[in-house]
C-alpha positions in Angstrom: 0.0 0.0 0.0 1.4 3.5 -0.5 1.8 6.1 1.6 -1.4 7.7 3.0 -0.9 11.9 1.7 -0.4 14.2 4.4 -3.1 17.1 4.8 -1.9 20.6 4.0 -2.4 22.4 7.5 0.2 19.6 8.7 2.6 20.5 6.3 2.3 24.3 7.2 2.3 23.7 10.8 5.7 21.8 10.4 7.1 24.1 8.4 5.8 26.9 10.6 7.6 25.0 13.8 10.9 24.3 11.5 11.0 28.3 10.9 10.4 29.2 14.9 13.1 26.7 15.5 15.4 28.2 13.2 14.8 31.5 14.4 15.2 30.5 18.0 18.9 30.2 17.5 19.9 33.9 15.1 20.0 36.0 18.5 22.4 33.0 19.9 24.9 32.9 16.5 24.6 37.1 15.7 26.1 37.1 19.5 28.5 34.2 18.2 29.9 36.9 16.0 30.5 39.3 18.4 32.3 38.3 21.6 34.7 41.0 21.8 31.5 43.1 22.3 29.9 41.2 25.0 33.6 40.4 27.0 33.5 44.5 27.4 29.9 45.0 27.9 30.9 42.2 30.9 33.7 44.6 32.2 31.7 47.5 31.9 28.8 46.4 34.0 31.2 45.1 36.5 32.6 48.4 36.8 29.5 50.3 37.4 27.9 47.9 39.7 28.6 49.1 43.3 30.0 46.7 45.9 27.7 47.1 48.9 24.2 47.1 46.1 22.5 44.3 46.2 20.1 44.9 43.4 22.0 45.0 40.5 22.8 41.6 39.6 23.0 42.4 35.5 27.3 41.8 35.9 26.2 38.2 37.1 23.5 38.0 34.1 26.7 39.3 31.9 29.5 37.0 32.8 27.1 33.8 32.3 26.2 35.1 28.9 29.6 35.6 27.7 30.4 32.3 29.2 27.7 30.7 27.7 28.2 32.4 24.1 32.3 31.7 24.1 30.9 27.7 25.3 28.7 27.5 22.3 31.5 29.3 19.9 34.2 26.7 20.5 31.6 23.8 20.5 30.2 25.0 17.0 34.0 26.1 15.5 35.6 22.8 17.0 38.0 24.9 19.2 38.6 23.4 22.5 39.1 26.0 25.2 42.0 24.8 27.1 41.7 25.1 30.5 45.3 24.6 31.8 48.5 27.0 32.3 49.8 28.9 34.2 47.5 30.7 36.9 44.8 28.2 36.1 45.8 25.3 39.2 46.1 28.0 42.3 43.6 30.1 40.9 41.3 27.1 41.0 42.5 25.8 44.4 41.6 29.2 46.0 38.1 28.9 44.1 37.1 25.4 45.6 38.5 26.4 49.4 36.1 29.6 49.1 33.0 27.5 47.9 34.0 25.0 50.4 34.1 27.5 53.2 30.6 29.3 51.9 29.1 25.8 51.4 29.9 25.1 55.3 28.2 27.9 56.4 24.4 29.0 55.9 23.5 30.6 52.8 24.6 34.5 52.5 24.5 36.7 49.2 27.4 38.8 50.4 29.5 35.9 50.8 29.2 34.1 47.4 29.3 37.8 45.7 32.8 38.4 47.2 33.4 34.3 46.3 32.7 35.4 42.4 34.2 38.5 42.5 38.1 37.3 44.3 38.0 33.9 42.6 35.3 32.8 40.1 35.6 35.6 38.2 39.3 36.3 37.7 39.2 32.8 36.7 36.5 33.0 33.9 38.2 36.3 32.6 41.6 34.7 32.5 40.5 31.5 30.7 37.9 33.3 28.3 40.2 36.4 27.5 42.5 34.3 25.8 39.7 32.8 22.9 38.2 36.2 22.4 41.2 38.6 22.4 43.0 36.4 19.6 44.0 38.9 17.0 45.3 42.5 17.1 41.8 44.1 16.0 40.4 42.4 18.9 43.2 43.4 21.3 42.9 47.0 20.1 38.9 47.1 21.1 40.1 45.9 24.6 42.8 48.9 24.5 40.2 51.6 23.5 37.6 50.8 26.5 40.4 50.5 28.4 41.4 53.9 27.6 37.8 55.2 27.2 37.3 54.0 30.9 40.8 55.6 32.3 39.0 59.2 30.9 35.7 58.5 32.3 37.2 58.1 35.7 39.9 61.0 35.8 36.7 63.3 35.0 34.5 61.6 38.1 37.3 61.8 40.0 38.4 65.6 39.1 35.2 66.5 39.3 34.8 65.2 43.0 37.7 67.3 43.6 36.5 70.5 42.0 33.0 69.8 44.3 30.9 70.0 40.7 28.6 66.9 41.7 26.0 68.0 40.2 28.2 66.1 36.8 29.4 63.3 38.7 27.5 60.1 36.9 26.0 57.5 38.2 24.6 59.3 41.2 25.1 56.3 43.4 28.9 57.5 43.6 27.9 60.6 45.9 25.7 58.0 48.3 27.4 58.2 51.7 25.3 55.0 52.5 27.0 52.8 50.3 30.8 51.7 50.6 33.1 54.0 52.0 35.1 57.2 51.3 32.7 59.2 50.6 34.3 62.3 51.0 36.7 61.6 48.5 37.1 60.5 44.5 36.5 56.8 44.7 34.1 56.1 41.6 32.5 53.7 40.8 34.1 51.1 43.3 32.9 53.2 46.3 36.0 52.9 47.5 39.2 55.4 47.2 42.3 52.6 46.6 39.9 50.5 44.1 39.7 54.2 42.3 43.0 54.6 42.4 44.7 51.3 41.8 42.1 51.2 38.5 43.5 54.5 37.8 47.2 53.3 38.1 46.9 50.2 35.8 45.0 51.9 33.2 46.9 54.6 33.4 50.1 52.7 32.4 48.2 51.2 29.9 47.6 54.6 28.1 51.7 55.3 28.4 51.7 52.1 26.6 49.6 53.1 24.0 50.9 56.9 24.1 54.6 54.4 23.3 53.0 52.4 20.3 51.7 55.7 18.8 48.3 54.4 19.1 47.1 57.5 21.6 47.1 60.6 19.8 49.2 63.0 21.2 46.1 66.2 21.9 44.3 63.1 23.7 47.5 61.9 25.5 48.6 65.5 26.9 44.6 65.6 28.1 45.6 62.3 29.9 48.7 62.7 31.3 47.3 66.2 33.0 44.3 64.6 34.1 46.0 61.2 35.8 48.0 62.7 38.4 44.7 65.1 39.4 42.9 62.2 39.2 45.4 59.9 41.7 45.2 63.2 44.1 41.7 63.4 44.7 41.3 60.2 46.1 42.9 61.5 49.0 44.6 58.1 49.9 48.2 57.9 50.7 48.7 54.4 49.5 47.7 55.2 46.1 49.7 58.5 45.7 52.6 56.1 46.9 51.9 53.1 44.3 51.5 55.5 41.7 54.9 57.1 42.4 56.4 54.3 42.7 55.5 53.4 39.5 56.1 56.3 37.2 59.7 56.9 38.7 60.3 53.1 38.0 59.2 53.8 34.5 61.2 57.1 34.5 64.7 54.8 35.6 64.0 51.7 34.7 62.0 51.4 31.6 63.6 49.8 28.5 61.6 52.4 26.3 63.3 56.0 26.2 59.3 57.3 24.9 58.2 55.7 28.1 61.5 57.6 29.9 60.9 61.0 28.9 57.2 60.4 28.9 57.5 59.7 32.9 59.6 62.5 33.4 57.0 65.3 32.5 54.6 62.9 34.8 57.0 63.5 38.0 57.3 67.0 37.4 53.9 67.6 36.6 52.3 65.6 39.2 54.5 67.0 41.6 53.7 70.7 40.6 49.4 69.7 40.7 50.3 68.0 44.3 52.0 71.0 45.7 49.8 73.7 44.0 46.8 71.6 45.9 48.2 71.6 49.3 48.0 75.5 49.6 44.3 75.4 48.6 42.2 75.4 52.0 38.7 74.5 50.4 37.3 72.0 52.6 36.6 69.6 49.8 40.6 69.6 48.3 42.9 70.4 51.3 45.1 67.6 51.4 47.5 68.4 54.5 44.8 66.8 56.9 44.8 64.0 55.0 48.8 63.6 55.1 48.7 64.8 59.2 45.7 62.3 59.6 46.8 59.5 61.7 43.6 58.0 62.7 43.6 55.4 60.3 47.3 54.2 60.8 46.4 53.8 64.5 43.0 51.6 63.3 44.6 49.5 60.9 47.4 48.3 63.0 44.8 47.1 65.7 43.4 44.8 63.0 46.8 43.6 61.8 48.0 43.3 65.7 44.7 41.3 66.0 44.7 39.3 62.8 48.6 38.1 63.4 47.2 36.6 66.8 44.3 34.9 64.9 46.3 33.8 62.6 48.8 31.8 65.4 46.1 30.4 67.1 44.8 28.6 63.6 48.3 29.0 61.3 47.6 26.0 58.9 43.9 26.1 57.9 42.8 29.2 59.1 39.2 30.5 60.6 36.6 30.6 57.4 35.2 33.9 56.5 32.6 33.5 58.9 34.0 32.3 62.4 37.0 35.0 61.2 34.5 38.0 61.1 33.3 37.1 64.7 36.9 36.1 66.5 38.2 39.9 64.6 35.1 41.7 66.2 36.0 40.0 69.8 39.8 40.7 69.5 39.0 44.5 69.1 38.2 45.8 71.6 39.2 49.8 71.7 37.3 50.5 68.2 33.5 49.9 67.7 31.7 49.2 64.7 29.5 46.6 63.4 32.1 44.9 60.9 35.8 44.9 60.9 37.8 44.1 57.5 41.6 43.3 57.4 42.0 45.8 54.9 45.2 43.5 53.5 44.7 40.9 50.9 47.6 38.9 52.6 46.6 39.2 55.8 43.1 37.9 55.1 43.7 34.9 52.8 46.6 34.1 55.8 43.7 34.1 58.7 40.7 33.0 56.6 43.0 30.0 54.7 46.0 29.8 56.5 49.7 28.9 54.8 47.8 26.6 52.5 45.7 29.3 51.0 48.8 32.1 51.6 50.7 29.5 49.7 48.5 29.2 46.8 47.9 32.7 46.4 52.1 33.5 46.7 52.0 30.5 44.2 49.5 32.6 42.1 51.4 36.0 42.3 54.7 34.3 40.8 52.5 32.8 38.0 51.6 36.1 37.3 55.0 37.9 37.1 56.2 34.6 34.8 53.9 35.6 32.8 55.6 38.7 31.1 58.4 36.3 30.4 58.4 35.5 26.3 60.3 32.0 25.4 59.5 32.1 21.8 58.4 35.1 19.5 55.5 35.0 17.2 56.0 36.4 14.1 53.0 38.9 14.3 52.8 40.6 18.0 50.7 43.9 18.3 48.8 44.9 21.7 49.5 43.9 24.9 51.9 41.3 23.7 54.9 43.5 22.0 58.8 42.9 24.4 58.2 46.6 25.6 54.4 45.4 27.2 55.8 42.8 28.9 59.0 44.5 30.6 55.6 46.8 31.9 53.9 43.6 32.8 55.6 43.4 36.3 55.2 46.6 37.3 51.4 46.5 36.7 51.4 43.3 38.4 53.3 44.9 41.3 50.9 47.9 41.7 48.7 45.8 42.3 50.4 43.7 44.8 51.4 47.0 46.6 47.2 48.3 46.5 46.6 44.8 48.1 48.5 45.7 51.0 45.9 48.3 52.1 42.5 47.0 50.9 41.0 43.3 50.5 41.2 42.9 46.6 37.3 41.8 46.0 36.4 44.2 43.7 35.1 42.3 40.2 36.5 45.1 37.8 39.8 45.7 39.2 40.6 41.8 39.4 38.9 41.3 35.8 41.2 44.3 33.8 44.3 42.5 35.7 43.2 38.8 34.8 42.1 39.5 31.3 45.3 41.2 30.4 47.0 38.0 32.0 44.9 35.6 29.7 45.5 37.5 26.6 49.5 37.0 27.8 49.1 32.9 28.6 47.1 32.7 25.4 49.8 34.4 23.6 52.7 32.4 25.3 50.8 29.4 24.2 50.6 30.1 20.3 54.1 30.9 20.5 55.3 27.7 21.8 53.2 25.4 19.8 54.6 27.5 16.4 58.2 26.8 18.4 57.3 23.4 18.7 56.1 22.9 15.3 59.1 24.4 13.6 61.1 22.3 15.7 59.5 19.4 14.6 
């Protein structure tokens, strides 16, 4: 017998259903195309969501896109994302003891927010950054926002120091209710060393740029007079000092004589803004209480004091976030307030982990600096991979180690900039060796 014919509104229903289907998938492969765009629009709404909010979750909603998208990518090009390298084994270890630690413990946004934004997320960044920053074009997207986002916060931070807050955008910045610092220039980060250590790394991403003729020189004179007004308004000691630091290793140091002279005018003029600002005495830019201030010193080394003896009383494992918070509350004794934070990213991964999770983290820190080092040479470097990038490398890595010594390094933006750039290095490293290998062969 033959086939019995199939009616015509069957037909059209199935080939109604095979078009829906089809068009299910276009808004998942035009994103496909386009993962440069959503890495940044990832960094961009980690950077504008505040620390202490805990409405926003769109940076979440973000990174699991891009994750997702960058999953699908590889799976539908037949690119394996290797997940191996350097960074990649402490990095993870420090991941699993902070979701073992929240898991032991009852359920608490803030916890597995400052879980993502220390651990998960540098980790994601670093692997992903890699697969999506794989040419120069791409590279030179990632330079742009990066410089796009150094201007934005030299003007927020200016204008917090002119007192025009009526400009200052978004308006959550000016909130004295969330994060801290709020009389000074701290952004979006509420918080005046995340300002100003994002302000330092990009900032010596733009004299890298400024070095590769890739900043225009009107643009670059607006930025080198903005950065060091910028660094002064957050009114923090530590990141006037990392920021020195920095430009007179550049100025000494640096293999690049652009970078050399370019430093030079930095020192002078920074050091002519900073003087010129400590004979103003408008309540909203004198700086000499702020240098005479001593307050802070005195607080700071009452948590160290405490956390050193926390620290002996549990030196392998350490306390968990949770039972730390408490024993930290009940060592202090001559300041009162409801929380207490170590304020040291050594000092807490040392009395929340112990030596296993300092060890990891030292262990994650020398992976880092490694990274600047270039066995073999691919024939076609460009941004962020070039000799003269990498001799700045350690430095950036360093100014970052040095801002760790006065706050707790769990703010997603800052830790996303530094791990991106490090993937886009590994990634880089890795090419070249398999070429190496190759040839060799």
């Amino acid at each position: 017998m033959g086939a019995l014919p199939q009616p015509a509104s069957f037909g059209r229903a199935q080939g109604a259903l095979g078009w829906a289907f089809a068009n299910c998938f276009r808004p998942l492969q035009a994103l496909m195309t386009v993962p440069v765009m959503l890495f940044l629009i990832a960094l961009t709404a980690m950077l504008f969501r505040p620390a202490d909010h805990r409405f926003h979750s769109y940076d979440r909603f973000a990174f699991i896109l891009l994750i997702f998208v960058v999953l699908v990518r590889s799976w539908v090009t037949q690119m394996p994302i290797r997940i191996a390298g350097p960074v990649v084994v402490p990095l993870s270890a420090l991941l699993l003891l902070a979701l073992y630690d929240a898991l032991t413990q009852p359920y608490d946004a803030e916890t597995w927010g400052v879980l993502a934004a220390k651990w998960l997320v540098p980790l994601g960044l670093y692997i992903l950054a890699g697969y999506v920053f794989e040419d120069d074009e791409s590279r030179r997207n990632l330079e742009i926002f990066s410089l796009a986002t150094l201007a934005y916060l030299c003007a927020i931070a200016i204008l917090f120091l002119d007192g025009a807050k009526d400009f200052i955008f978004p308006r959550y910045i000016l909130d004295e209710g969330l994060g801290i610092h709020a009389d000074r220039a701290r952004g979006p980060f509420l918080q005046a060393v995340a300002n100003g250590l994002s302000l330092n790394m990009l900032g010596l991403l733009a004299l890298d740029s400024f070095r590769r003729h890739q900043l225009p020189r009107p643009l670059a004179i607006v930025l080198l007079v903005a950065l060091p007004l910028a660094i002064v308004a957050t009114k923090t000691r530590a990141v006037w000092l990392s920021f020195a630091a920095s430009i007179l290793w550049l100025m000494f140091f640096s293999p690049s004589r652009c970078l050399r002279r370019t430093s030079l005018c930095l020192v002078l003029g920074g050091g002519l803004v900073f003087a010129g600002l400590l004979t103003l005495d408008s309540s909203h830019i004198s700086l000499r209480d702020r240098l005479a201030e001593s307050g802070p010193v005195t607080f700071r080394m009452a948590v160290y004091e405490a956390g050193w003896k926390m620290f002996q009383e549990k030196p392998l494992l350490g306390w968990g976030s949770r039972e730390m918070q408490t024993e930290l509350s009940n060592q202090i004794t001559e300041f009162h307030q409801e929380q207490f934070f170590f304020h040291n990213t050594l000092l807490e991964i040392l009395v929340e982990y112990g030596l296993l999770g300092l060890a990891l983290y030292l262990w994650l820190i020398l992976d880092l600096f490694r990274l600047g080092r270039e066995r073999h040479r691919l024939r076609d470097t460009g941004t962020f991979v070039d000799e003269h990038f990498r001799a700045l490398w350690p430095l950036i890595v360093a100014v970052y180690l040095l801002n760790g010594c006065f706050v707790v390094m769990n703010y997603q933006f800052v830790n996303g900039i530094l791990f991106t750039l490090a993937g886009i290095l590994a990634a880089h490293n890795r090419r070249a060796q398999m070429e190496f290998d190759g040839i060799t062969n």
